[in-house]
C-alpha positions as CSV (number, residue, x, y, z in Angstrom):
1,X,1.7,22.6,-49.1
2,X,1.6,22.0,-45.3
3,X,2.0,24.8,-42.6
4,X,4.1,24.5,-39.9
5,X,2.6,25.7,-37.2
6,X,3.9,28.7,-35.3
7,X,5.4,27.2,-31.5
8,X,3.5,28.3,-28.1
9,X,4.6,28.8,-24.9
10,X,3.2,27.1,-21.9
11,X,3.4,28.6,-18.5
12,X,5.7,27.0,-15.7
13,X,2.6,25.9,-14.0
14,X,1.0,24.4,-16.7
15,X,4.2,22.5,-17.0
16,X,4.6,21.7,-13.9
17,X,1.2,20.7,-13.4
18,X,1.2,18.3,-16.8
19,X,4.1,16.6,-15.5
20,X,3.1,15.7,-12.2
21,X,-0.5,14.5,-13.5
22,X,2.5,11.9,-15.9
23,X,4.2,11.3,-12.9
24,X,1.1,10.2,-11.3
25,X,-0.2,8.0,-13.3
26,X,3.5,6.4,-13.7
27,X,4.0,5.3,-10.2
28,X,-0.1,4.1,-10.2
29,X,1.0,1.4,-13.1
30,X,3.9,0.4,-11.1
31,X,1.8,-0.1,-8.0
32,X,-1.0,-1.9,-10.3
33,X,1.4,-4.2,-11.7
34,X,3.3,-4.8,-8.2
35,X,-0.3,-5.8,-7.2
36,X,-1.1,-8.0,-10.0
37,X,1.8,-10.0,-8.7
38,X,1.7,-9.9,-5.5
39,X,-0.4,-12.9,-3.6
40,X,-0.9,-11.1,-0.4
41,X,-2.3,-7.6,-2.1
42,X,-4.6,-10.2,-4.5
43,X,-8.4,-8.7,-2.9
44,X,-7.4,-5.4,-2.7
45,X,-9.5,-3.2,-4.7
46,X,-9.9,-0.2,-3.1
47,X,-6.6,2.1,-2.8
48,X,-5.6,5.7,-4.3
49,X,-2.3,7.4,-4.6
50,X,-1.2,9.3,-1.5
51,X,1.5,11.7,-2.4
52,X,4.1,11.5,-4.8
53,X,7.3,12.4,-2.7
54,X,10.4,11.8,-4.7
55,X,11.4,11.5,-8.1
56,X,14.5,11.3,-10.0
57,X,15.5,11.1,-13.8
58,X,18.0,9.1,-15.5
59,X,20.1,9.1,-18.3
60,X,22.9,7.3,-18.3
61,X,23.6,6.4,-21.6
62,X,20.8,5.8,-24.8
63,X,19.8,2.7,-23.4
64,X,19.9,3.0,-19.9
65,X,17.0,5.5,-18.8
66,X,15.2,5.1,-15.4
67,X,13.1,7.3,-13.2
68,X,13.0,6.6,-9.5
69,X,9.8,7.5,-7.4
70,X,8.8,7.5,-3.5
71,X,5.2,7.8,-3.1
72,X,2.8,7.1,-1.0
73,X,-0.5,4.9,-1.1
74,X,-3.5,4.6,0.8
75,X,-5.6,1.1,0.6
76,X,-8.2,-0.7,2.6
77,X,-8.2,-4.4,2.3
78,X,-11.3,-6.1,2.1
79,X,-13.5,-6.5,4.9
80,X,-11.7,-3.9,6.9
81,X,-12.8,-0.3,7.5
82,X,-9.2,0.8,8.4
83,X,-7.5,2.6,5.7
84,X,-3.5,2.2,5.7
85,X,-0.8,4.0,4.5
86,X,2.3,2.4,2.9
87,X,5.2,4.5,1.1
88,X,6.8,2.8,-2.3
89,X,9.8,3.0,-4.2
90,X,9.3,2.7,-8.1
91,X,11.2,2.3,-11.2
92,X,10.5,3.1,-14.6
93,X,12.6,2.4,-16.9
94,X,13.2,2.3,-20.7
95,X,15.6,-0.2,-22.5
96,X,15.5,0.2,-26.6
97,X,11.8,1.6,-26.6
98,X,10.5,-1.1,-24.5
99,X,9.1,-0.1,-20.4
100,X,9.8,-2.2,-17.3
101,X,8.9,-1.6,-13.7
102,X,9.5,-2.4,-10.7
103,X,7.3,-1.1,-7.2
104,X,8.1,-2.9,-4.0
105,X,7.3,-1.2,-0.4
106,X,10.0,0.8,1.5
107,X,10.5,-0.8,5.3
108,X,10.4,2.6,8.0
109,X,13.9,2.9,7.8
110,X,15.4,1.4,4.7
111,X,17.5,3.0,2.3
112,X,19.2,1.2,-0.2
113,X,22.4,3.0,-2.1
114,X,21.8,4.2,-5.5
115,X,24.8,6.1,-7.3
116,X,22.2,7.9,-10.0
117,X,20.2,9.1,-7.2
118,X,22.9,10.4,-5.0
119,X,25.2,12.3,-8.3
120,X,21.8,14.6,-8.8
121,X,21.9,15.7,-5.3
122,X,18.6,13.9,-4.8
123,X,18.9,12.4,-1.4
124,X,15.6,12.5,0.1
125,X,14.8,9.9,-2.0
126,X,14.6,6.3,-0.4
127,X,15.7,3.2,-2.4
128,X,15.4,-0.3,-1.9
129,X,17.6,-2.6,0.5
130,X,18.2,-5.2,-2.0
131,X,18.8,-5.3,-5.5
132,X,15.9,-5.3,-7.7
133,X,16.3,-1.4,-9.3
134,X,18.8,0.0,-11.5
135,X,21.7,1.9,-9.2
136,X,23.3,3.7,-11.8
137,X,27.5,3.2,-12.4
138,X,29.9,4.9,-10.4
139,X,31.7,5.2,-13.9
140,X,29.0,6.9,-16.2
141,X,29.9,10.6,-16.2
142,X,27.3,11.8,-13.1
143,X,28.2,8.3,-11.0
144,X,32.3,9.8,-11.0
145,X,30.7,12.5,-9.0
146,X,29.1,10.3,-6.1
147,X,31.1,10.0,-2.7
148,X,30.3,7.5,0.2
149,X,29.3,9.3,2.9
């Protein structure tokens, strides 16, 4: 016969810390699959997360779960000593037990609309212009809440 073992508790921190380290490495497989298909970022090897800004959970209905990221990353291309600073949006999302992503770099002043986003509350984070991310429905149950400004 098996035992079931007792639960533990884990500490806010510990928590907090655990899903930042998820979050992390999240938004680095968007950006390494935006680069893997991206001509102009093809030599660059050297780059490191910056600082992971924004993030928003989804769950619109059982198959229509995203998470939306800003972050920041720091690269050098090849034969330059200069290290730049770009921020990203990224999506993650998960569509009958199966992951897709999208990363693209967010222009100074570009925000795009995104009704998921916006019905949280979360709206320091910065979306793209055009349409390549899930927006969310102004008819699923936290889109009825969103308002154009």
């Amino acid at each position: 016969m098996s035992k079931i073992a007792p639960r533990c508790e884990a500490s806010n921190g510990e928590t907090s810390q655990t899903g930042n380290e998820w979050m992390k490495k999240e938004v680095m497989l968007c950006f390494k699959k935006y680069v893997e298909r991206s001509p102009d970022l093809a030599e660059l090897v050297d780059y490191h997360l910056g600082d992971l800004l924004q993030q928003c959970f989804n769950v619109e209905s059982y198959d229509k779960v995203f998470h939306h990221y800003n972050f920041t990353v720091r690269m050098k291309m090849p034969n330059s000593v200069d290290w730049t600073v770009q921020l990203y949006f990224a999506e993650a999302k998960e569509i009958f037990m199966r992951r897709y992503y999208v990363c693209c770099p967010l222009e100074p002043n570009e925000n795009g609309c995104c009704y998921a986003c916006k019905s949280q509350g979360v709206n320091d984070l910065r979306h793209p212009a055009i349409d390549v991310f899930e927006r969310g429905s102004r008819d699923s149950p936290c889109g009825l809440w969103y308002t154009d400004e």
